[in-house]
Backbone as XML, in Angstrom:
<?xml version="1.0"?>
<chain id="A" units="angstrom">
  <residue number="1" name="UNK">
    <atom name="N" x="-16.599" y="-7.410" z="-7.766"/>
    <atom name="CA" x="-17.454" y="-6.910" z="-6.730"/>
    <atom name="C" x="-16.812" y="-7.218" z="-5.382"/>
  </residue>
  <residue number="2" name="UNK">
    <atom name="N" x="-16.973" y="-6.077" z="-4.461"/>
    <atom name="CA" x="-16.119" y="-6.182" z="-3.025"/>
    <atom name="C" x="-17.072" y="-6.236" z="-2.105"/>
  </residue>
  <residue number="3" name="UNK">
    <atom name="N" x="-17.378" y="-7.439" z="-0.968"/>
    <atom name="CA" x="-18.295" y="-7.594" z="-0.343"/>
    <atom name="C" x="-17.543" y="-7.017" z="1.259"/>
  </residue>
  <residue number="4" name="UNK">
    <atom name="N" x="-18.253" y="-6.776" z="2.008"/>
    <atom name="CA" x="-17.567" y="-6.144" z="3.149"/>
    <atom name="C" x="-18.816" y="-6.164" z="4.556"/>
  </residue>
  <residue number="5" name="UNK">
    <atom name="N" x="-18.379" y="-6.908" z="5.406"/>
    <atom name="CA" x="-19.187" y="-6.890" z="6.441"/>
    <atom name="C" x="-19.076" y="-6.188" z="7.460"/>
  </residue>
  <residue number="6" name="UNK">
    <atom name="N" x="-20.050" y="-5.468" z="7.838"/>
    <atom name="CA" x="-20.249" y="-4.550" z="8.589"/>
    <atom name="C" x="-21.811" y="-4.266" z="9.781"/>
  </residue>
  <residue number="7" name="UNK">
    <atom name="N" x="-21.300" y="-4.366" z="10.391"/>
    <atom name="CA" x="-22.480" y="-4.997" z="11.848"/>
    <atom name="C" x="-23.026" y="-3.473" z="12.093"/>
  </residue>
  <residue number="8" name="UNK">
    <atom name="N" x="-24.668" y="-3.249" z="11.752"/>
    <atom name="CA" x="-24.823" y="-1.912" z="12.161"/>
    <atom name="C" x="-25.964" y="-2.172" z="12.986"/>
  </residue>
  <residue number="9" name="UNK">
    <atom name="N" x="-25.948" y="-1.504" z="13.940"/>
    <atom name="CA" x="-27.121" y="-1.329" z="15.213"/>
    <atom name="C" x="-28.397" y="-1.250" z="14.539"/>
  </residue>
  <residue number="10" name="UNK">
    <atom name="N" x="-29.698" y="-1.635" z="15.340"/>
    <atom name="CA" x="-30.789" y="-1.466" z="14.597"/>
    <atom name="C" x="-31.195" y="0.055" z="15.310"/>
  </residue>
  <residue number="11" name="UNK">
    <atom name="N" x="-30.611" y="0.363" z="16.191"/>
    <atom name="CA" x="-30.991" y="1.972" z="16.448"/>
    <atom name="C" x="-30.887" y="2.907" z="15.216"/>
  </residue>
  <residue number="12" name="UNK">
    <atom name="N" x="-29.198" y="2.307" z="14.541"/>
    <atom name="CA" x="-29.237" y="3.200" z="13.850"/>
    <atom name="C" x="-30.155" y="2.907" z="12.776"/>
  </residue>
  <residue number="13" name="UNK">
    <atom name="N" x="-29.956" y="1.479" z="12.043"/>
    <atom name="CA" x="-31.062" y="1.278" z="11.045"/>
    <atom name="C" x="-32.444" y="2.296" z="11.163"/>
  </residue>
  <residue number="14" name="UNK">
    <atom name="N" x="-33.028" y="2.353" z="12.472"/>
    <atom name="CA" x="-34.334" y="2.996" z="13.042"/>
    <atom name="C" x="-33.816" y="4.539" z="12.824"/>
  </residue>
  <residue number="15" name="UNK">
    <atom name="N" x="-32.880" y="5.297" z="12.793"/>
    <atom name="CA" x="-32.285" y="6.800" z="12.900"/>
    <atom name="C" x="-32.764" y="7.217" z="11.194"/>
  </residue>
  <residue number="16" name="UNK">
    <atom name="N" x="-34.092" y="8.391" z="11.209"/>
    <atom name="CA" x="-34.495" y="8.690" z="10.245"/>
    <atom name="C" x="-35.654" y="7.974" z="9.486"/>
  </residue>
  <residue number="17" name="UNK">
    <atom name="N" x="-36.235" y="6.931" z="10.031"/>
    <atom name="CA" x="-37.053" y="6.137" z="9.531"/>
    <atom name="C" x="-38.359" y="6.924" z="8.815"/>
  </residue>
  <residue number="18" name="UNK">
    <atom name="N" x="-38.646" y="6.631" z="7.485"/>
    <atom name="CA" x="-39.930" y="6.980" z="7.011"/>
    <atom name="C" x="-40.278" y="6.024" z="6.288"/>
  </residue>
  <residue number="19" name="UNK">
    <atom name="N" x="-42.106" y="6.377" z="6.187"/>
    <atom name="CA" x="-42.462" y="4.894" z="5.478"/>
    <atom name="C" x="-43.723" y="5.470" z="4.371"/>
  </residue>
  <residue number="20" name="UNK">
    <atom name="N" x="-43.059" y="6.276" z="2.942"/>
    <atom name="CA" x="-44.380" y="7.044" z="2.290"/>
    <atom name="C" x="-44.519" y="5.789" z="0.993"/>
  </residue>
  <residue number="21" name="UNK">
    <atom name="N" x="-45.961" y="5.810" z="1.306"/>
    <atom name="CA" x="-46.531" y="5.095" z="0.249"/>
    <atom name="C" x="-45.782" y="5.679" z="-1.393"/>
  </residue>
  <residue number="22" name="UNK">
    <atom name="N" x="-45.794" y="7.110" z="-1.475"/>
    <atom name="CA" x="-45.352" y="7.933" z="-2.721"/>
    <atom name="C" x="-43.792" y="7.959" z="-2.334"/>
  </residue>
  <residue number="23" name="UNK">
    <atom name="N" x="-42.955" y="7.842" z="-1.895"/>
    <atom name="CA" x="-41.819" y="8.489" z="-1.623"/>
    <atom name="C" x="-40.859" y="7.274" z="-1.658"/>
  </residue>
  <residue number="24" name="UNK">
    <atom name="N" x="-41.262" y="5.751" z="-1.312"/>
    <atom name="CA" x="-40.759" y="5.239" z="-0.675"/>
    <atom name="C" x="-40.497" y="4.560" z="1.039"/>
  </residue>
  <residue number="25" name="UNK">
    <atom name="N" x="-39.523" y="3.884" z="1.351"/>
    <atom name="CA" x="-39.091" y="3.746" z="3.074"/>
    <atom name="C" x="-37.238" y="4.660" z="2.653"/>
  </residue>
  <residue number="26" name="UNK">
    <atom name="N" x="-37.069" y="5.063" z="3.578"/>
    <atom name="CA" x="-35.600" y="5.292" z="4.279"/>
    <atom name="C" x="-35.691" y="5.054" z="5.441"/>
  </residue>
  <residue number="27" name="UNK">
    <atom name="N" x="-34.208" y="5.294" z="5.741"/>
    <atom name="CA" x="-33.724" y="4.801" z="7.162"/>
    <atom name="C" x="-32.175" y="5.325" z="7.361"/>
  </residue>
  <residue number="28" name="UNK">
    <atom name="N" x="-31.510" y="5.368" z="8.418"/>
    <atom name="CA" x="-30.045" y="5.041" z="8.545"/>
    <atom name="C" x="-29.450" y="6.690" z="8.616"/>
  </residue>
  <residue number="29" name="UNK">
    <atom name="N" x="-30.479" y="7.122" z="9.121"/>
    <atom name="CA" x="-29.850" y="8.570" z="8.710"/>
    <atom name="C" x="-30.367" y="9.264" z="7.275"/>
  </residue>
  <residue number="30" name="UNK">
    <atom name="N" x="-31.274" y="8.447" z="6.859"/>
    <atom name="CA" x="-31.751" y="8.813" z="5.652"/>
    <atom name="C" x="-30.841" y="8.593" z="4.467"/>
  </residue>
  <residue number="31" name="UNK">
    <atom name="N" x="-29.862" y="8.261" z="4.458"/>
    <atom name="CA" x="-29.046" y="7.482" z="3.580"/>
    <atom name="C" x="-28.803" y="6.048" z="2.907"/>
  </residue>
  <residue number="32" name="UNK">
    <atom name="N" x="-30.060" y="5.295" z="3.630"/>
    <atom name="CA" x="-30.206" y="4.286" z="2.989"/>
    <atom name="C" x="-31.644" y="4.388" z="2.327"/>
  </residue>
  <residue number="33" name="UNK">
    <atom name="N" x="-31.779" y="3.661" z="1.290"/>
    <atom name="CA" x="-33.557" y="3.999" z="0.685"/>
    <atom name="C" x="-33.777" y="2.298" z="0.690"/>
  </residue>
  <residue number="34" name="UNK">
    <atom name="N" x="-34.924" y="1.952" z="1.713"/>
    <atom name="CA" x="-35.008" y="0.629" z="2.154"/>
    <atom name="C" x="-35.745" y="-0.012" z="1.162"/>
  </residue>
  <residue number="35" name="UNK">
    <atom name="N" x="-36.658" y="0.393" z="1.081"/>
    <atom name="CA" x="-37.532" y="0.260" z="-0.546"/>
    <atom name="C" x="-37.734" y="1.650" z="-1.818"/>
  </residue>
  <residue number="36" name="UNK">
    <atom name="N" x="-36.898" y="1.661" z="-2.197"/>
    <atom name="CA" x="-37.262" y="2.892" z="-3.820"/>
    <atom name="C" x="-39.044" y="2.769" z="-4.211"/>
  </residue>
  <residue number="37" name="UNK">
    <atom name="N" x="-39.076" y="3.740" z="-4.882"/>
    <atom name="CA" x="-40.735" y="3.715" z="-5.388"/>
    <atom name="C" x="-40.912" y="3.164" z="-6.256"/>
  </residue>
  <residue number="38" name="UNK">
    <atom name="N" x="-39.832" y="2.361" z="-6.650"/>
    <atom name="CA" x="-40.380" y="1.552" z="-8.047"/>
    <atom name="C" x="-40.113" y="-0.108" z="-7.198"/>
  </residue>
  <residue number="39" name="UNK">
    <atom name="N" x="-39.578" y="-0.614" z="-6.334"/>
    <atom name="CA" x="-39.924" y="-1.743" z="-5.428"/>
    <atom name="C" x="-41.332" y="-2.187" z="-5.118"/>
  </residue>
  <residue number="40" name="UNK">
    <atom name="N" x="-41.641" y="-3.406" z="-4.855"/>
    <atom name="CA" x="-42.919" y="-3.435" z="-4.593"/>
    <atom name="C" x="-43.207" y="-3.432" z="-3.239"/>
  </residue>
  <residue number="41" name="UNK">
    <atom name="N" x="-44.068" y="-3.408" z="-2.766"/>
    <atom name="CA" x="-44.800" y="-3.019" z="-1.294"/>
    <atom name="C" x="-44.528" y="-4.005" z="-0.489"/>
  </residue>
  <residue number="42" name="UNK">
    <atom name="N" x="-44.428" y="-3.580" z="0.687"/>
    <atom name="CA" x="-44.079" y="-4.817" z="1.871"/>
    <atom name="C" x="-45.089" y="-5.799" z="2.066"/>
  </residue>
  <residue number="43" name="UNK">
    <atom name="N" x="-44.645" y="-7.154" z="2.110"/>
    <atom name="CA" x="-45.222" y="-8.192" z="1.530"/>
    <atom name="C" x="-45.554" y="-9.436" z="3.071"/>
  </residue>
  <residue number="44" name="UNK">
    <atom name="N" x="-44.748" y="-9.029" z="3.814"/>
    <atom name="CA" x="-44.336" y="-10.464" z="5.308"/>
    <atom name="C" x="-45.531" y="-10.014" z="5.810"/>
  </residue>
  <residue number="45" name="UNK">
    <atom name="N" x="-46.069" y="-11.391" z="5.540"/>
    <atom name="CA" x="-47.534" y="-11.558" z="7.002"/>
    <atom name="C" x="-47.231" y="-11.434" z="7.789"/>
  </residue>
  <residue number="46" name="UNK">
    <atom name="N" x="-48.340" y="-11.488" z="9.076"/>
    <atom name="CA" x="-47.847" y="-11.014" z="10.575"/>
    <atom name="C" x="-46.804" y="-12.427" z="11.016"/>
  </residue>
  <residue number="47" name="UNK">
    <atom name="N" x="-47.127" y="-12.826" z="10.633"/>
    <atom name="CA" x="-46.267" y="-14.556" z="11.176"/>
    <atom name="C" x="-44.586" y="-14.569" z="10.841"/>
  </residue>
  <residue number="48" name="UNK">
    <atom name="N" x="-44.530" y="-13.898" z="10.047"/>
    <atom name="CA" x="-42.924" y="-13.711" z="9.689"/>
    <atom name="C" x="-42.451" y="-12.045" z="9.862"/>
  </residue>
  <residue number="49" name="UNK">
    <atom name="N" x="-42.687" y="-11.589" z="9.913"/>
    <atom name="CA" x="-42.961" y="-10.057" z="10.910"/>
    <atom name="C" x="-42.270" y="-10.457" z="12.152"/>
  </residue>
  <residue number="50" name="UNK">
    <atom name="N" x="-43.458" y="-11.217" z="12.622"/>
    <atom name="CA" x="-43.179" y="-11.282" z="13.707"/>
    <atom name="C" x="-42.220" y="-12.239" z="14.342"/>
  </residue>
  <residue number="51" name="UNK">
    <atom name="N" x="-41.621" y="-13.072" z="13.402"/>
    <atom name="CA" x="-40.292" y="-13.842" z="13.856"/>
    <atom name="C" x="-38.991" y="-13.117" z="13.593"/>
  </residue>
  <residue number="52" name="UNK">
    <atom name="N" x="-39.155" y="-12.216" z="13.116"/>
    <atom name="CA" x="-38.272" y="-11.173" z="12.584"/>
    <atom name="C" x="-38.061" y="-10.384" z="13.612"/>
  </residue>
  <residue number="53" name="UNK">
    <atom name="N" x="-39.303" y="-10.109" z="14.864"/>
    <atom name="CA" x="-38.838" y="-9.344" z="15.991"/>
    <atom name="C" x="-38.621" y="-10.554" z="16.920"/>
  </residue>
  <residue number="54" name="UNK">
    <atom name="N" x="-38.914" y="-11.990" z="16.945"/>
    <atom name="CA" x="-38.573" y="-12.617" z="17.843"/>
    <atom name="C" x="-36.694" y="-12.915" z="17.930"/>
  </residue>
  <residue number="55" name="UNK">
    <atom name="N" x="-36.501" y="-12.977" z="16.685"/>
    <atom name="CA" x="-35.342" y="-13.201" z="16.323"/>
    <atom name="C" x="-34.354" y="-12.076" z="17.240"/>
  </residue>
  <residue number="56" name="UNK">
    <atom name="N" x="-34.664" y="-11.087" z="17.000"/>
    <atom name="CA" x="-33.813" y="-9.821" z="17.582"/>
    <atom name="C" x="-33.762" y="-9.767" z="19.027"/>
  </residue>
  <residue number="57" name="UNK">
    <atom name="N" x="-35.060" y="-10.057" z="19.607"/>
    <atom name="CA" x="-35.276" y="-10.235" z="21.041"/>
    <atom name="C" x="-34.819" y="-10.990" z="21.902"/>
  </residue>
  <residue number="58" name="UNK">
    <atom name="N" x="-35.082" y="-11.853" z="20.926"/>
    <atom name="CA" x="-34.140" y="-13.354" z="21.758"/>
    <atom name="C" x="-32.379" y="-13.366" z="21.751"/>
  </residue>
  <residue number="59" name="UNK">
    <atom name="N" x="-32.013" y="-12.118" z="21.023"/>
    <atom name="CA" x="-30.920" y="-12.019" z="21.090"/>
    <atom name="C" x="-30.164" y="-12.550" z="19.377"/>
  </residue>
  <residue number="60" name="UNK">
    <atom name="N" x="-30.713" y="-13.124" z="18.788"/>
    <atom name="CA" x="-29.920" y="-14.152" z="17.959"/>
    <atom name="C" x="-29.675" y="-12.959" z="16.743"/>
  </residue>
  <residue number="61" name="UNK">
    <atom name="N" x="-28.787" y="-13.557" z="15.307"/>
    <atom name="CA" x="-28.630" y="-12.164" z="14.218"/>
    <atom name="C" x="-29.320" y="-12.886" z="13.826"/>
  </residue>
  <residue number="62" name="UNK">
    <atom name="N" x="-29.460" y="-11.969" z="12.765"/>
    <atom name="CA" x="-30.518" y="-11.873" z="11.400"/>
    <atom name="C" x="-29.765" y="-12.654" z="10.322"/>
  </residue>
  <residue number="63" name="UNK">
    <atom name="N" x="-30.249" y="-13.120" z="9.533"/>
    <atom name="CA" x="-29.781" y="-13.087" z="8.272"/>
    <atom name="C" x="-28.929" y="-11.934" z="7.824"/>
  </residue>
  <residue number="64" name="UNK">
    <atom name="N" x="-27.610" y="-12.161" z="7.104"/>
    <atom name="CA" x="-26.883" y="-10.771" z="6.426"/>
    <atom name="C" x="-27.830" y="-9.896" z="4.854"/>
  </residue>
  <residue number="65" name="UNK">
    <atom name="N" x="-27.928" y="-9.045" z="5.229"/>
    <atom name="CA" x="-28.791" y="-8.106" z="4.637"/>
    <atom name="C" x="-27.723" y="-7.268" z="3.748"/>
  </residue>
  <residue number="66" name="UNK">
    <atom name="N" x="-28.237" y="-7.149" z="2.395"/>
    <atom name="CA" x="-27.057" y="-6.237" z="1.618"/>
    <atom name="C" x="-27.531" y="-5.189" z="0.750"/>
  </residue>
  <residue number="67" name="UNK">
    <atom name="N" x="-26.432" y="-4.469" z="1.292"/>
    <atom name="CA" x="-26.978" y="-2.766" z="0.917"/>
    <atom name="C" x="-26.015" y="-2.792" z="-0.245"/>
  </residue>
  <residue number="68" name="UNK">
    <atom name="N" x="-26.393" y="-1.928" z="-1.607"/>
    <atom name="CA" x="-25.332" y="-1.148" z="-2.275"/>
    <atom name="C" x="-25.296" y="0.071" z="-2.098"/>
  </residue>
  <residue number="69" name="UNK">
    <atom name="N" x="-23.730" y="0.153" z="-2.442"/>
    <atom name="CA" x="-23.563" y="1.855" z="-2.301"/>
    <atom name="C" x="-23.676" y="2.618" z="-3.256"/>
  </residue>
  <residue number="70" name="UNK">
    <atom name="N" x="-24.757" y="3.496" z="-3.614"/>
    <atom name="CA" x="-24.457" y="4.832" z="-4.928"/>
    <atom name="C" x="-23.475" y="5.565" z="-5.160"/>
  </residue>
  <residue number="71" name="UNK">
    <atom name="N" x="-23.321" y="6.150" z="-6.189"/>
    <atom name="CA" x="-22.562" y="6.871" z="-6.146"/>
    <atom name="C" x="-22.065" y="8.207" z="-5.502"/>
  </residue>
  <residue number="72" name="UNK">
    <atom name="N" x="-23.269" y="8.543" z="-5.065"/>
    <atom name="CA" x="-23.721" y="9.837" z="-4.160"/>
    <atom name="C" x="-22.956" y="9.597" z="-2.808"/>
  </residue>
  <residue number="73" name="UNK">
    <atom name="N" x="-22.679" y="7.645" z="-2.241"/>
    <atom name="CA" x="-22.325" y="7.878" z="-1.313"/>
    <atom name="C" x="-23.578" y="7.288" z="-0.208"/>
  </residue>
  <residue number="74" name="UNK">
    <atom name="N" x="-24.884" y="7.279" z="-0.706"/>
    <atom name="CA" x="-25.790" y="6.721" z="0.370"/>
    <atom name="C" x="-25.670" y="4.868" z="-0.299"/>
  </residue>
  <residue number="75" name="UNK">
    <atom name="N" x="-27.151" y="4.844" z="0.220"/>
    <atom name="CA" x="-26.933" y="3.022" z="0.275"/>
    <atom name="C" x="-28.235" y="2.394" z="-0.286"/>
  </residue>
  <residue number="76" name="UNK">
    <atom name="N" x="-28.235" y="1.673" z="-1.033"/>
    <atom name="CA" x="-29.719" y="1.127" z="-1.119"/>
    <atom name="C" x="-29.712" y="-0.920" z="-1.291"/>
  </residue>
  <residue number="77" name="UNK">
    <atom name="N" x="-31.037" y="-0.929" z="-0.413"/>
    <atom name="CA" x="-30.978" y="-2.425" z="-0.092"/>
    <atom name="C" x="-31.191" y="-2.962" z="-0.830"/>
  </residue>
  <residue number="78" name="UNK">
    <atom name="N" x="-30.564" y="-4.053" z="-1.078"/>
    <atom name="CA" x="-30.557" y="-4.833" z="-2.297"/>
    <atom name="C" x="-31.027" y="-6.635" z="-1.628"/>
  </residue>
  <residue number="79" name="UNK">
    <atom name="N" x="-30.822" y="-7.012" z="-0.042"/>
    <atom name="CA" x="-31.778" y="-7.919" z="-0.024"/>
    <atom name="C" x="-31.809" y="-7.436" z="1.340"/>
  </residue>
  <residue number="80" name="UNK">
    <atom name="N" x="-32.834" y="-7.542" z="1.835"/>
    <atom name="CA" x="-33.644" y="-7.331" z="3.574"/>
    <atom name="C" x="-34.142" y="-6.854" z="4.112"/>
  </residue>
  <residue number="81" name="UNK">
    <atom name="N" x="-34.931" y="-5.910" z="2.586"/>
    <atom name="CA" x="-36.129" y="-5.121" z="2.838"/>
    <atom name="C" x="-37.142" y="-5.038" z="4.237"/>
  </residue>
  <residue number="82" name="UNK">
    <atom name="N" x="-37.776" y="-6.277" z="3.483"/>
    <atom name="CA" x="-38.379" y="-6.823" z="4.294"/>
    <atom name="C" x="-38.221" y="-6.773" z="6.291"/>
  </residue>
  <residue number="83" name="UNK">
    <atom name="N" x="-37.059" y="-7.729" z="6.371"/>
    <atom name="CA" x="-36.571" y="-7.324" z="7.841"/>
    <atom name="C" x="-36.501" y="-6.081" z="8.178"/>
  </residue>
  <residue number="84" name="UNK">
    <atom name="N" x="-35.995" y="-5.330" z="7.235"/>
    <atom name="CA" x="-35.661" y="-4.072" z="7.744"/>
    <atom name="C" x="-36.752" y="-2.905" z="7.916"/>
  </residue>
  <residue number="85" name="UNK">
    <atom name="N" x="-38.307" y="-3.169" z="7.216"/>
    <atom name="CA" x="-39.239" y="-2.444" z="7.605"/>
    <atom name="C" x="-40.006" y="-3.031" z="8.768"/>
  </residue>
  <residue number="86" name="UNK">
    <atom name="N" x="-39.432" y="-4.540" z="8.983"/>
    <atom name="CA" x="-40.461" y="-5.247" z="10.275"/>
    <atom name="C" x="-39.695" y="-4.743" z="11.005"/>
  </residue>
  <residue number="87" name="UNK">
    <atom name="N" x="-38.407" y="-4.461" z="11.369"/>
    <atom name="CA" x="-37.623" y="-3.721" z="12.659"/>
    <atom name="C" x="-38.379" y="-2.362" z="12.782"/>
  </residue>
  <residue number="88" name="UNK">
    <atom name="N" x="-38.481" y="-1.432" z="11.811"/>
    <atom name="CA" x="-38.337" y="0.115" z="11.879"/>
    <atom name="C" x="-39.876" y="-0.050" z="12.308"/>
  </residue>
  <residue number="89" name="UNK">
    <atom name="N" x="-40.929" y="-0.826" z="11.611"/>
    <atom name="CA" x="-42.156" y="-0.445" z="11.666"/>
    <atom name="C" x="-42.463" y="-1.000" z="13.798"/>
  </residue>
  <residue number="90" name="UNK">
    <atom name="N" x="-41.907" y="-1.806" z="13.635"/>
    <atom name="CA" x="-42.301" y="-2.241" z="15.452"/>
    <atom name="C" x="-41.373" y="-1.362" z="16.368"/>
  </residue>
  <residue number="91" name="UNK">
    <atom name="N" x="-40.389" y="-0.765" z="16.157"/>
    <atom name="CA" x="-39.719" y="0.461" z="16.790"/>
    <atom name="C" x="-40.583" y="1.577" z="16.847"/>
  </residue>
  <residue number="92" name="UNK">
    <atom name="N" x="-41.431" y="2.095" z="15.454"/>
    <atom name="CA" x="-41.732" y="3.182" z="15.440"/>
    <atom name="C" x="-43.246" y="2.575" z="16.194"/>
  </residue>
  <residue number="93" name="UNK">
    <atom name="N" x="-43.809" y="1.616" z="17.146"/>
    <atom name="CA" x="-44.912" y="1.516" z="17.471"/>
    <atom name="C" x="-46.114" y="1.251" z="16.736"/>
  </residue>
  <residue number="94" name="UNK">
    <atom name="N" x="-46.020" y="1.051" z="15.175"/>
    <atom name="CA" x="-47.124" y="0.961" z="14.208"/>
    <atom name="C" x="-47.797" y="-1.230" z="14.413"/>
  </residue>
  <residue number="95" name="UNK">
    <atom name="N" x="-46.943" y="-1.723" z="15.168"/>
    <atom name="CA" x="-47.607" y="-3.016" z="15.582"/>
    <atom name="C" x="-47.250" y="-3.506" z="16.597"/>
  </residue>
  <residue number="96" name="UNK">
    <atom name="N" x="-47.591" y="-4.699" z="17.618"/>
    <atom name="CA" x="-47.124" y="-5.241" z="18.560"/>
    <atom name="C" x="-47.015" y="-6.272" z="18.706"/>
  </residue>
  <residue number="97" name="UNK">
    <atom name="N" x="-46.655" y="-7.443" z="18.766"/>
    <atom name="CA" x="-46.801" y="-9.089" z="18.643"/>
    <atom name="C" x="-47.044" y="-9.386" z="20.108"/>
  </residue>
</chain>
């Protein structure tokens, strides 16, 4: 297995964002699938949510978050779900801390 680090903007993370109860989350251009429909449902209380946007604000990184790649060529997350719907969901305006 080849691990490879790669620093991506949370704009782009946010580029394409959806969040269907039936469908799944994407993101990234729609090439990443943040949670699949067989994942379970987003789980972070507001308290870790919301250190998840303090974290970003204040400038500092995140934890490294890891995507695999399909074969198709897109990407699916394999750990940082989580972070990655507390970014998209407070971008797209659905909460505020």
């Amino acid at each position: 297995m080849k691990i490879e680090l790669n620093q991506i903007p949370i704009c782009k993370l946010f580029e394409g964002y959806s969040n269907s109860d039936e469908e799944g989350v994407v993101g990234y251009g729609g090439k990443l699938n943040i949670r699949p429909k067989y994942q379970r449902e987003f789980v972070y209380k507001d308290d870790q949510r919301n250190a998840v946007i303090d974290t970003v604000i204040k400038g500092y990184p995140l934890n490294v978050m890891y995507w695999v790649i399909n074969e198709d060529g897109t990407y699916e997350v394999l750990d940082g779900q989580q972070r990655s719907i507390s970014l998209c969901e407070y971008l797209q305006n659905n909460f505020s801390k």
